[in-house]
N, C-alpha and C positions, 0 to 999 in steps of 0.2 A: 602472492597474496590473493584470497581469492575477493570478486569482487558482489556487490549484491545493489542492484536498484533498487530505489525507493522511488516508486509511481504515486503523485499525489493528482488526485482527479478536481474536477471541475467543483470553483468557489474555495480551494482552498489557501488561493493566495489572501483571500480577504480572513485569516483564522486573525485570531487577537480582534477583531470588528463585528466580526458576525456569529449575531445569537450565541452572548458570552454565558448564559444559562446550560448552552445545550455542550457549545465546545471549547469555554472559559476562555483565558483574553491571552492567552499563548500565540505567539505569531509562528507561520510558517518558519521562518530563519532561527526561531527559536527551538520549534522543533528536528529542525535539521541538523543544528546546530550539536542536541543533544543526541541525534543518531549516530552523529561523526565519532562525536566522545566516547560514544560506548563502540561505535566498529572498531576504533582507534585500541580501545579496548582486548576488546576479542581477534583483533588481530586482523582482519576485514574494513578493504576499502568501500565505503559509502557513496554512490553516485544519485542525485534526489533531481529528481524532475518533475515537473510541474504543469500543464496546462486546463485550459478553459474551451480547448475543440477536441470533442471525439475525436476526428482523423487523426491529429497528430500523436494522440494516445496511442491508436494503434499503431501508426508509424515507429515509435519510438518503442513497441512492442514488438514489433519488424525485425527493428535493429537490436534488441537482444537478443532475439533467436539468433542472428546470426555474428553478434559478438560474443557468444557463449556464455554468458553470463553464469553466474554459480547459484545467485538464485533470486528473486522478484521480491518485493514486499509491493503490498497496492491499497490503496486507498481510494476509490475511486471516486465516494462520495455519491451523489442520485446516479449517476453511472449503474453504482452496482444492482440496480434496482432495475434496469431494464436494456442495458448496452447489450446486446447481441454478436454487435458488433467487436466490442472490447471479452468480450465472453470467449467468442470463436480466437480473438488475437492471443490470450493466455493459453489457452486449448493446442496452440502450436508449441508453447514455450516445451521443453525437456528437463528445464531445470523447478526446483523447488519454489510454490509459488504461496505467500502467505496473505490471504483478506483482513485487513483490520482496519477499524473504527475507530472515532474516538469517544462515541455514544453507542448505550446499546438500541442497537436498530430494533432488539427482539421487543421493547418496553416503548418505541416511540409510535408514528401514525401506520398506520397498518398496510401501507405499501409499502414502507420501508421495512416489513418484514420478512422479506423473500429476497434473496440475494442471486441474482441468474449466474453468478459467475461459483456458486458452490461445489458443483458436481465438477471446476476442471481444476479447482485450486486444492493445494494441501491440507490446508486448516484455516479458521478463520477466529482475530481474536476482537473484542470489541467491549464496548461500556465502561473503560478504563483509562481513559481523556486520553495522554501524551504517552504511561505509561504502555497501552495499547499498540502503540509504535515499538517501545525498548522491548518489549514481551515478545511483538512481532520480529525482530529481528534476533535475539537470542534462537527463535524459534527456529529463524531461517537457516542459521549456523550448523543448530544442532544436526537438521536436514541436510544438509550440504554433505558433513559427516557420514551419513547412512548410506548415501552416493556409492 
């Protein structure tokens, strides 16, 4: 079964609390929850990780290079907007790596309209709340397949 991470970056344990205008009142385990249903779906095991410290992002970027992973989804959140650090960690991955959102960054404050992590990842989806995730991960499937 092939398997695909799910990278949630920095503030996304507080979804469902925080600025329910911007990413409505869906909680992280809710989102998860609905990733698992639809990998469970598509035949693909879902692994979702979470933190609030760059390093361990990368770390745990680390360790999918070297558990071979079949392919990233990432959310990194202000991350994506200027991690270098987490930019260079996906840069190493070999396998299919998807950027999504769950606002569109293109229509919000104008530093959140440059994504540093663009030119290493596959495709990037966003402005589409929760579904932004299930689009991303169908995405990552279909990728995995092209392999």
């Amino acid at each position: 079964m092939k398997k695909i991470l799910m990278l949630h970056g920095i503030n996304h344990n507080m979804f469902g609390k925080r600025d329910p205008a911007q990413y409505g009142t869906i909680t992280l385990d809710e989102i998860d929850a609905r990733l698992q249903a639809l990998g469970a779906e598509l035949g693909v095991q879902i692994e979702s990780f979470q933190t609030n410290h760059e390093g361990a992002m990368c770390e745990r970027i680390h360790r999918t290079f070297a558990e071979r992973c079949d392919a990233v989804l990432i959310n990194a959140g202000a991350w994506t907007h200027y991690s270098y650090g987490i930019r260079d960690a996906l840069a190493i991955l070999t396998c299919p790596v998807v950027e999504l959102h769950m606002s569109n960054i293109h229509a919000r404050e104008p530093f959140r309209h440059h994504s540093v992590f663009a030119e290493v990842v596959d495709g990037q989806i966003c402005g589409l709340g929760v579904e932004s995730y299930l689009l991303g991960l169908r995405a990552a499937v279909v990728l995995t397949r092209q392999e």
